[in-house]
C-alpha positions in Angstrom: 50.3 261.5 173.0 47.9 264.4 173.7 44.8 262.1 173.6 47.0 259.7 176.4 47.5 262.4 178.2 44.1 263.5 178.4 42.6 260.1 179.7 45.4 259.5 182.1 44.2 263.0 183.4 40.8 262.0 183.7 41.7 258.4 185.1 43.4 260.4 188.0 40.5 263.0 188.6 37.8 259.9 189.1 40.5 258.3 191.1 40.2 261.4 193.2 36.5 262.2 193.4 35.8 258.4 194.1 36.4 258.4 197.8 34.5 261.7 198.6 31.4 260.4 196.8 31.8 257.7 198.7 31.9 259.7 202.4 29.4 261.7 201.0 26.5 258.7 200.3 27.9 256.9 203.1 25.3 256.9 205.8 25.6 259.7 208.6 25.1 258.3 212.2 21.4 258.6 213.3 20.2 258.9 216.6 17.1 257.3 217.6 15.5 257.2 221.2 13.2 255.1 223.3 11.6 256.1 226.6 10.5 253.1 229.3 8.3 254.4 232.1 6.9 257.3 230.7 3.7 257.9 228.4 1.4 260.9 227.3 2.2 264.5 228.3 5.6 263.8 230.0 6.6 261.6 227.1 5.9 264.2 224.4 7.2 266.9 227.1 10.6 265.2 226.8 10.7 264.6 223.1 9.8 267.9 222.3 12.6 269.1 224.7 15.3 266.5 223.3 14.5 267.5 219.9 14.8 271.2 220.6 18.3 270.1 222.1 19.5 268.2 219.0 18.5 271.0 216.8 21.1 273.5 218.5 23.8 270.9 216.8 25.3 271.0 213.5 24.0 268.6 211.6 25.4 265.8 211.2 26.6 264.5 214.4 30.0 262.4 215.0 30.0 259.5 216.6 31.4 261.3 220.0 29.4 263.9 219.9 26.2 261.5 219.9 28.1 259.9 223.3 28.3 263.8 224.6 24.8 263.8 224.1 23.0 261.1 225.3 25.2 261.9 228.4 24.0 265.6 228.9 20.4 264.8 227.9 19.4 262.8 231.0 19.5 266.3 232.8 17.4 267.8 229.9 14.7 264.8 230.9 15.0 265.8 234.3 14.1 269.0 233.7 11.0 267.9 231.1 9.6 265.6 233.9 9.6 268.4 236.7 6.4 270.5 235.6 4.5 267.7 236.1 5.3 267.4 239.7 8.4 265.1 239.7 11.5 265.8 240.7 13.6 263.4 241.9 13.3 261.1 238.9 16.0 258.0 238.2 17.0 257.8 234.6 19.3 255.1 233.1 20.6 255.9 229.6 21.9 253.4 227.4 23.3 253.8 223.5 23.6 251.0 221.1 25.3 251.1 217.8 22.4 249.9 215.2 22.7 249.0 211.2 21.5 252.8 210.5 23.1 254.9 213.3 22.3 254.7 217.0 19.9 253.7 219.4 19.5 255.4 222.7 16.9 253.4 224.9 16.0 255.0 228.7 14.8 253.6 231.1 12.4 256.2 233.6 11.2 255.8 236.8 9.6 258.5 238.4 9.5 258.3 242.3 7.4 259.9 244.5 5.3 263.3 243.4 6.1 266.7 245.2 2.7 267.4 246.7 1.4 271.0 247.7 1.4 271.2 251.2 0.5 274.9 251.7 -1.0 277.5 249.6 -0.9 281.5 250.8 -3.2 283.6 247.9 -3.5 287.2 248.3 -5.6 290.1 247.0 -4.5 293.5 247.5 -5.3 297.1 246.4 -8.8 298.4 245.2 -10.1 294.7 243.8 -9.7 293.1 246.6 -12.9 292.2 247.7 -14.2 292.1 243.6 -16.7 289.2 243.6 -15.6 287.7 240.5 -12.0 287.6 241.4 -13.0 286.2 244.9 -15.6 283.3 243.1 -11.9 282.3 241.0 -10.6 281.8 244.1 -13.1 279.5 245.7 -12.7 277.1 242.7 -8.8 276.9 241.6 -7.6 274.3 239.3 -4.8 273.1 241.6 -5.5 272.6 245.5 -3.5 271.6 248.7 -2.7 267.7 248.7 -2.5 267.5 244.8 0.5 266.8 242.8 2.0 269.6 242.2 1.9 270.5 238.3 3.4 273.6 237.0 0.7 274.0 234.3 -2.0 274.1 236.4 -0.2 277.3 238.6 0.6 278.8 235.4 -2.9 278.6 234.1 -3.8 280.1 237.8 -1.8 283.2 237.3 -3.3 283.9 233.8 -6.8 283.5 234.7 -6.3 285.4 237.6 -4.6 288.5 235.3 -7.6 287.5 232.8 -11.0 288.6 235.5 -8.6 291.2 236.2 -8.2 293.1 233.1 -11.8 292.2 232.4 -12.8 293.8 235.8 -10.8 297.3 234.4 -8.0 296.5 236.9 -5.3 296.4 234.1 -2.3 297.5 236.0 -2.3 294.5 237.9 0.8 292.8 238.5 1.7 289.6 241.3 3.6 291.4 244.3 5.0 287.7 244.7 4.5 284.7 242.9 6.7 282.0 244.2 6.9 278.1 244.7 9.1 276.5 247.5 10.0 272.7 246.7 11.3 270.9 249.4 12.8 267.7 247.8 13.8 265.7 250.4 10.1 266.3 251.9 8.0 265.9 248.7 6.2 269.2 249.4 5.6 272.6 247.5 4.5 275.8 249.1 3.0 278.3 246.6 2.6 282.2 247.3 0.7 284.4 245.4 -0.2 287.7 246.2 -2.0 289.4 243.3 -2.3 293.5 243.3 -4.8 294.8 241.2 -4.1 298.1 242.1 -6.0 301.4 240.6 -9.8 300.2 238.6 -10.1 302.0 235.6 -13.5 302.8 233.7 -14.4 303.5 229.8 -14.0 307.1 228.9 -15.0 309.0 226.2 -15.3 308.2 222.4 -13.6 310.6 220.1 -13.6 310.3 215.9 -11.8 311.3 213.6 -14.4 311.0 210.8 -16.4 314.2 209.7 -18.5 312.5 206.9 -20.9 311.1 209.1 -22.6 314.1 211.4 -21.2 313.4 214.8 -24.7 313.2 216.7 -25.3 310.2 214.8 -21.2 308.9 215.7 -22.4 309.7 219.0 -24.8 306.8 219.0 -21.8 304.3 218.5 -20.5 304.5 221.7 -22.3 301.4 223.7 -20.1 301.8 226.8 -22.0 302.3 229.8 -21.3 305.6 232.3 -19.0 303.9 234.9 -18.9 300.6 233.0 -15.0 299.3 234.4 -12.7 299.0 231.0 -12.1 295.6 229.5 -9.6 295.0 226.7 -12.0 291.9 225.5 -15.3 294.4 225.2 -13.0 296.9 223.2 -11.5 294.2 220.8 -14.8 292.8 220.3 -16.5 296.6 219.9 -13.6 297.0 216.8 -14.8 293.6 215.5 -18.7 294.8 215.5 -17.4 298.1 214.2 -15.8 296.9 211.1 -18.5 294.6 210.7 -20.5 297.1 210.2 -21.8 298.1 206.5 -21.1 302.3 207.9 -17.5 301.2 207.8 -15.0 300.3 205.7 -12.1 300.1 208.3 -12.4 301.0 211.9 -8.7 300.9 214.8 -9.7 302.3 218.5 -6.6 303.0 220.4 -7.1 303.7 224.0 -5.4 306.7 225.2 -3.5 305.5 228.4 -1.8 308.5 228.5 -4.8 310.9 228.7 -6.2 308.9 231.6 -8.3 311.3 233.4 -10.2 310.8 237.0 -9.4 307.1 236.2 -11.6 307.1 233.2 -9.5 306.0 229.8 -10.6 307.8 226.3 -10.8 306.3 223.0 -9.6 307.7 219.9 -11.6 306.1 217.3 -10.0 306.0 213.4 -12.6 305.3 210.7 -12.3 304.6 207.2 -16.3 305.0 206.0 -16.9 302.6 202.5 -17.3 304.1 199.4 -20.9 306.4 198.6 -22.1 303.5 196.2 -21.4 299.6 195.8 -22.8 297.5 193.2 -23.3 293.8 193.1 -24.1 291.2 190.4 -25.8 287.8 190.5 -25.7 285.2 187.7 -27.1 281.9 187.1 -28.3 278.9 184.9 -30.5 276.4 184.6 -31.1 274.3 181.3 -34.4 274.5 181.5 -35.0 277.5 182.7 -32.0 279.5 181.0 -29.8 282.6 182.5 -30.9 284.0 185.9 -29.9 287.9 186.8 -30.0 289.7 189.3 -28.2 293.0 189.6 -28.2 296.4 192.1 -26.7 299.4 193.8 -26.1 300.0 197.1 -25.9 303.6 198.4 -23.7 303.5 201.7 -24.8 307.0 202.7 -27.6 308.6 201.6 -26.9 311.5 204.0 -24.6 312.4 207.1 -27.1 310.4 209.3 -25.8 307.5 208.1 -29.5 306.1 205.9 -28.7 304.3 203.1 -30.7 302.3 200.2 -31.0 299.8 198.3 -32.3 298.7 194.3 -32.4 295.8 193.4 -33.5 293.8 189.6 -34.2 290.2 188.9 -34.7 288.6 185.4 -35.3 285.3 184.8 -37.9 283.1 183.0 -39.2 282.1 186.0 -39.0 285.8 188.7 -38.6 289.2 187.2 -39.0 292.1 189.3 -37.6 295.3 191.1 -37.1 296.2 194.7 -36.4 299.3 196.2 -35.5 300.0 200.6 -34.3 302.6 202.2 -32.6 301.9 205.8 -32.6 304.1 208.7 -30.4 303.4 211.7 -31.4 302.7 215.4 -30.8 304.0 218.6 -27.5 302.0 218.3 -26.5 301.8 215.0 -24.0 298.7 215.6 -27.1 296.5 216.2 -30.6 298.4 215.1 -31.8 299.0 212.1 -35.1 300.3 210.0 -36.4 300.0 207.1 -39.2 301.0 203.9 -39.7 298.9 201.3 -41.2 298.3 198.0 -41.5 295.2 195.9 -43.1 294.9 192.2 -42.5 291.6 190.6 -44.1 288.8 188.0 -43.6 285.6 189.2 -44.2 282.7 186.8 -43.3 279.5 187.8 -44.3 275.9 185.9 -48.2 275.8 187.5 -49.0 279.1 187.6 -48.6 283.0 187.1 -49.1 285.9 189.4 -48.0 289.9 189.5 -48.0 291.3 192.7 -46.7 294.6 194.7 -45.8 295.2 198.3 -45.2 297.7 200.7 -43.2 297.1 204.0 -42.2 298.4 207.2 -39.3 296.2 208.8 -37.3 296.7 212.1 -33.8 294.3 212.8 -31.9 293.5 215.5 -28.7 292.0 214.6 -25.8 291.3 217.1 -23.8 288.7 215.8 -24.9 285.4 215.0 -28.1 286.3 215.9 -30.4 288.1 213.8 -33.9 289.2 214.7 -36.4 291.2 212.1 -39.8 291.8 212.3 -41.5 293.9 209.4 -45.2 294.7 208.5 -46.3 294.4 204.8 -49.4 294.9 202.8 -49.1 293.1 199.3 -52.0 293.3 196.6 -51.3 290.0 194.2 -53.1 289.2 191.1 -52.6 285.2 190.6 -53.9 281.9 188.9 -52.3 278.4 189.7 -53.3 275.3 188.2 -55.0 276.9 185.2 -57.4 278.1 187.8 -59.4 281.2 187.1 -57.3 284.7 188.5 -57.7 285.6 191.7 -56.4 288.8 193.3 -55.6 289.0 197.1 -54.9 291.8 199.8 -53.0 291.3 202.6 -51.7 292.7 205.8 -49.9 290.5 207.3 -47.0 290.7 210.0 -43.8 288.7 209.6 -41.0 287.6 211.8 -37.8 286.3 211.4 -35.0 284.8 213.7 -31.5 283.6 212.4 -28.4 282.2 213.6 -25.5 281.9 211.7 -21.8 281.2 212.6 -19.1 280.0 210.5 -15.0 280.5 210.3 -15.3 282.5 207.3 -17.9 284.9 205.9 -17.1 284.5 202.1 -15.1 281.1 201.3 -16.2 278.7 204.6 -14.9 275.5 205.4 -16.8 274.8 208.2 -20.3 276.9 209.7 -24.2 276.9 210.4 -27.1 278.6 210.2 -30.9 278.4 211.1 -33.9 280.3 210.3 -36.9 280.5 211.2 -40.3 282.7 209.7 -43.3 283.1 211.3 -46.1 284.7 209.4 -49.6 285.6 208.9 -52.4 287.3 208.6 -56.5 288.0 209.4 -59.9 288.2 207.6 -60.5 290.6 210.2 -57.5 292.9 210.0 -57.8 294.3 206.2 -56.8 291.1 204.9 -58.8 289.3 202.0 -57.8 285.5 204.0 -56.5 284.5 207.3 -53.4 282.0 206.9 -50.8 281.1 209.2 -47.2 279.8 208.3 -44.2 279.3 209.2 -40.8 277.9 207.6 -38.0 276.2 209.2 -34.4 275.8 207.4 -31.0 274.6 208.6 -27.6 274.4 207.0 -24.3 272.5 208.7 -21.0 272.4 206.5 -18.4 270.8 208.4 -14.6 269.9 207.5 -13.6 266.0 209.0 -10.5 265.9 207.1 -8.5 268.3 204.8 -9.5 267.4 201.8 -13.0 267.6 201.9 -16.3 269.1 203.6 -20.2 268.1 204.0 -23.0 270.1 203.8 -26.4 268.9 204.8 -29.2 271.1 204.0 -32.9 271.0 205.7 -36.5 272.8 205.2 -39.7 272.1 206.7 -42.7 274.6 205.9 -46.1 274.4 206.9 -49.3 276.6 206.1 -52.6 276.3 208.2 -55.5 278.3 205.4 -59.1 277.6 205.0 -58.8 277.9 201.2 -55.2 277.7 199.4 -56.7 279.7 196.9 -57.6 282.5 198.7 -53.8 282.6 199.3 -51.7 284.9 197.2 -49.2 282.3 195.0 -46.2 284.2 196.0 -47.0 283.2 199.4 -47.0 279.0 199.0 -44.3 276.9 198.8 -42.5 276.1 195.8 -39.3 273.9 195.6 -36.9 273.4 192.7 -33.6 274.7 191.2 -30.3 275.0 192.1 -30.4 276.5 195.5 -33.5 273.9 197.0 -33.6 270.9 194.5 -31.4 270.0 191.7 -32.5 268.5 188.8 -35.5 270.5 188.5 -36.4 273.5 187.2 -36.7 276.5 189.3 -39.9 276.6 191.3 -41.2 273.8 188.9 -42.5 272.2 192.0 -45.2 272.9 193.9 -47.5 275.4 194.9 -48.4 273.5 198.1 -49.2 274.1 201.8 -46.5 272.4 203.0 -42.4 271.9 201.8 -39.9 269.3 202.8 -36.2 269.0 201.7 -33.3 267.7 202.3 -29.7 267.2 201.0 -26.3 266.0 201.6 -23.3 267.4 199.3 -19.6 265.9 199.5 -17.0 268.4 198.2 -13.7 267.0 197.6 -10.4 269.6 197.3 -8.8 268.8 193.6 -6.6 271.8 194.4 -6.3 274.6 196.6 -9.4 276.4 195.2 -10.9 273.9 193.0 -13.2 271.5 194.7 -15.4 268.5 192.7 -18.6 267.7 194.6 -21.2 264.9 194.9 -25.1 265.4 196.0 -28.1 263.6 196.6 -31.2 266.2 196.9 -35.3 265.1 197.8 -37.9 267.1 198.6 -41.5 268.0 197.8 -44.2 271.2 197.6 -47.2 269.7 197.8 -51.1 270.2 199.6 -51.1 266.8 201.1 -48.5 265.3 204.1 -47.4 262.2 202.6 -46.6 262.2 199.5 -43.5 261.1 197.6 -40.7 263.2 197.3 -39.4 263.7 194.4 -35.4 262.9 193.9 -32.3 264.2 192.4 -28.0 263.5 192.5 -25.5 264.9 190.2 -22.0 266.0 190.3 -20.5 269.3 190.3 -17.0 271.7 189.9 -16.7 274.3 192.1 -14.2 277.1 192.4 -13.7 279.4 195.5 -13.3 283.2 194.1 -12.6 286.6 195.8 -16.6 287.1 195.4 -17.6 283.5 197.3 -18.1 280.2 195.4 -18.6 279.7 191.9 -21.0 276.5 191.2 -21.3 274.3 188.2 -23.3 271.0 188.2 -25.2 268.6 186.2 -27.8 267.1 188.0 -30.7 264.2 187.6 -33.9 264.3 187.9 -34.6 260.8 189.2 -38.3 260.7 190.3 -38.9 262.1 187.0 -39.4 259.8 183.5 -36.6 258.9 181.5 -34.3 260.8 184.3 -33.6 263.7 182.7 -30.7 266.2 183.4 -29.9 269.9 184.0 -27.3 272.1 183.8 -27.1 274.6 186.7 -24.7 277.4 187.2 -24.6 279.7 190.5 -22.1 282.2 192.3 -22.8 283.6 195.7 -21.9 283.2 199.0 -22.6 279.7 201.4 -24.5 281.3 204.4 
């Protein structure tokens, strides 16, 4: 009796559930819409406003309330049409019942534009006559005769606050900023009287930082004595500033309310890095086994704000040590000094040499250009080609000229950069050879779709010497490795007057941060234009750390017999 109980209970409880499943799958009324007579801006104009109407509902609509509001959304068109200058539009709404919900279909027409008829613009108070805010006004985006379009007036008003907080008028404000339609007439009259009132200068620089001595803090402040104040200048004066390797963390806050004789101070917070940063470079070729390279950084030597550097590199191919000490400019931000000293053994596949160098270098760097000149005087001892040793002293002047932009500094996406060397040197000028050279190389990563980025790589170098073996081997071109060619092993290339290379890498996202890639490399170091460069492809895995881009490919040597391949390994940053 129990057991019939039981299922006659459960019979009944289906019974019941059965029709609310039912309403629940049953299809909702949808509402879809179709426009006639309108395309591009206005269309998309009116969606976006339609579906910002629809989203105030609850969810999901009745079949009245779907009625209610194709009925109330021909004003909501109305209203998305006007910016662009229309206002006495004629929409016909229709709804028809479909298999999934509802289709609502309009029908637009337009009419006639509202034309500007008359346009009064005013300056008043002390940047009246300022010449960049008169030149706006000779060339505005919206003139009398024109259809009347509310973006273009908007975008008036913002450039014209724009020049004027630029100018240090930034307590300006619009007096009046009206439009007059006239419906029935077609016509718009537009006022705009602009006060820039009081100008307002760059004042003082206070910090609050008292590890750095604050004669050399002094020399941050680039503002020029009367230079009018300019929110953009500042916020790109807090970018250089935290650029900067004397900071860690930099915030200037105006003080408005110290404002003196129209002059605005800035109260500069500073976090300076830490006294010593170290850094650590591996890679691997199979051929050539593990690379090093290691150092320390000291961020401040003293309260002047020098710093050094030492630097160690092991590999079968480069070992060596580098030690420079940096002294900064007049203006700190941008100018910078520096000694060095260089001792290293370079052994690459044709050759052998040990050299040491002194220099004396000067840079100019102001973002993305980079400009450094330096003067060095290396003694090398050298052999290539099984040639008897040779030892060379130069003195020799170099100079370099970068560009380099991209949208971010450690894990890019997208970015370039150029450099170019010039350098050289005279029999005449404590030199053991004259030479002349110069070397060219371009990088391009660039993001087409979401899943993926190119990079196309470039060098061109070229050497004009009497005798290349006069010339130190540290000083001639050598290709190969995982940075120039793949496939090949580092520096096993070359030495040659002149260097070609080229290459084109495909990186496709498997997730996130791990990224498979696909590369085709050529390139030669050689004495003689002409001859064939030598070829390599492979595949690779890449994953984007904290630290910048960790690299793992195998690569082909395919000018070479029997095609063999390497295994190369890398971290470091792209640019």
């Amino acid at each position: 009796m129990k057991r019939h109980i039981s299922l006659l209970i459960l019979i009944l409880y289906c019974a019941w559930l059965l029709p609310l499943a039912s309403r629940a799958n049953s299809p909702q009324p949808q509402l879809q819409a179709m426009f006639k007579g309108v395309d591009k801006e206005i269309l998309n104009n009116i969606q976006i406003s339609l579906q910002s109407e629809e989203k105030k509902l609850n969810s999901p609509l009745t079949s009245e309330e779907i009625r209610a509001f194709v009925k109330q959304s021909k004003k909501q068109i109305a209203e998305a049409i006007a910016p662009y200058g229309y206002f006495n539009p004629r929409i016909i709404a229709n709804l028809h019942a479909t298999k999934t919900g509802w289709l609502a279909s309009y029908t637009i027409e337009l009419g006639q534009p509202v034309c500007v008829r008359t346009m009064n613009l005013q300056l008043r108070g002390e940047g009246a006559d300022n010449r960049k805010l008169q030149a706006y006004l000779q060339k505005l985006p919206l003139h009398i005769g024109e259809v009347f379009e509310s973006k273009r007036y908007n975008e008036m008003k913002e450039k014209l606050y724009e020049i004027a907080n630029a100018q240090g008028y930034i307590k300006a404000s619009f007096d009046q900023a009206q439009i007059l339609v006239d419906r029935r007439k077609l016509s718009a009259d537009i006022i705009l009287i602009f006060n820039t009132h009081q100008r307002y200068y760059f004042g003082s620089l206070f910090f609050n930082e008292t590890r750095y001595d604050p004669t050399f803090l002094a020399r941050f402040n680039i503002f020029r004595q009367e230079e009018p104040f300019s929110s953009d200048k500042l916020i790109q004066y807090q970018q250089d500033m935290n650029d900067s390797s004397y900071f860690k963390q930099v915030l200037v806050i105006p003080q408005l309310e110290k404002i003196e004789d129209s002059h605005i101070p800035l109260q500069v917070s500073v976090v300076p890095p830490k006294a010593r940063r170290y850094y650590l470079g591996l890679g691997y070729g199979s051929f050539t086994g593990p690379r090093l390279s290691s150092g320390i950084h000291f961020n401040r030597v003293n309260r002047m704000g020098h710093a050094a550097d030492l630097q160690f590199k092991l590999s079968s191919v480069l070992t060596g040590f580098a030690a420079k000490y940096f002294i900064p400019g007049k203006q700190p931000l941008y100018e910078q000094w520096s000694l060095g000293y260089d001792h290293q053994k370079f052994k690459p596949k044709n050759g052998d040499s040990f050299s040491r160098a002194l220099s004396l270098g000067y840079q100019y760097k102001k973002l993305p250009w980079a400009i450094g000149s330096n003067v060095n005087y290396l003694i090398e001892r050298y052999t290539a080609n099984n040639s008897p040793f040779n030892t060379s002293e130069l003195l020799y002047p170099r100079l370099s000229i970068s560009y380099v932009k991209a949208d971010n500094v450690i894990l890019p996406t997208q970015g370039k950069s150029i450099n170019l060397l010039l350098q050289g040197a005279s029999k005449s000028f404590f030199s053991s050879t004259s030479f002349l050279q110069g070397d060219l190389k371009g990088k391009y990563m660039y993001k087409p779709f979401s899943y993926g980025n190119f990079i196309l790589r470039g060098e061109l170098g070229y050497t004009v010497v009497h005798d290349l073996s006069d010339l130190p081997l540290s000083m001639r071109f050598f290709t190969g490795g995982v940075s120039t060619l793949r496939g090949y092993p580092d520096s096993s290339i070359g030495p040659g007057r002149y260097l070609e290379l080229g290459s084109i890498e495909y990186q496709h996202h498997l997730t996130e941060n791990w990224l498979i890639a696909f590369f085709y490399d050529v390139g030669t170091a050689t004495n003689k234009l002409g001859t064939p460069l030598n070829k390599g492809d492979g595949v690779g895995l890449i994953y984007r750390s904290v630290i910048g881009p960790i690299r793992l490919y195998l690569a082909t040597a395919l000018s070479k017999p029997n095609r063999p391949y390497q295994v190369e390994f890398s971290m470091g940053p792209e640019f």
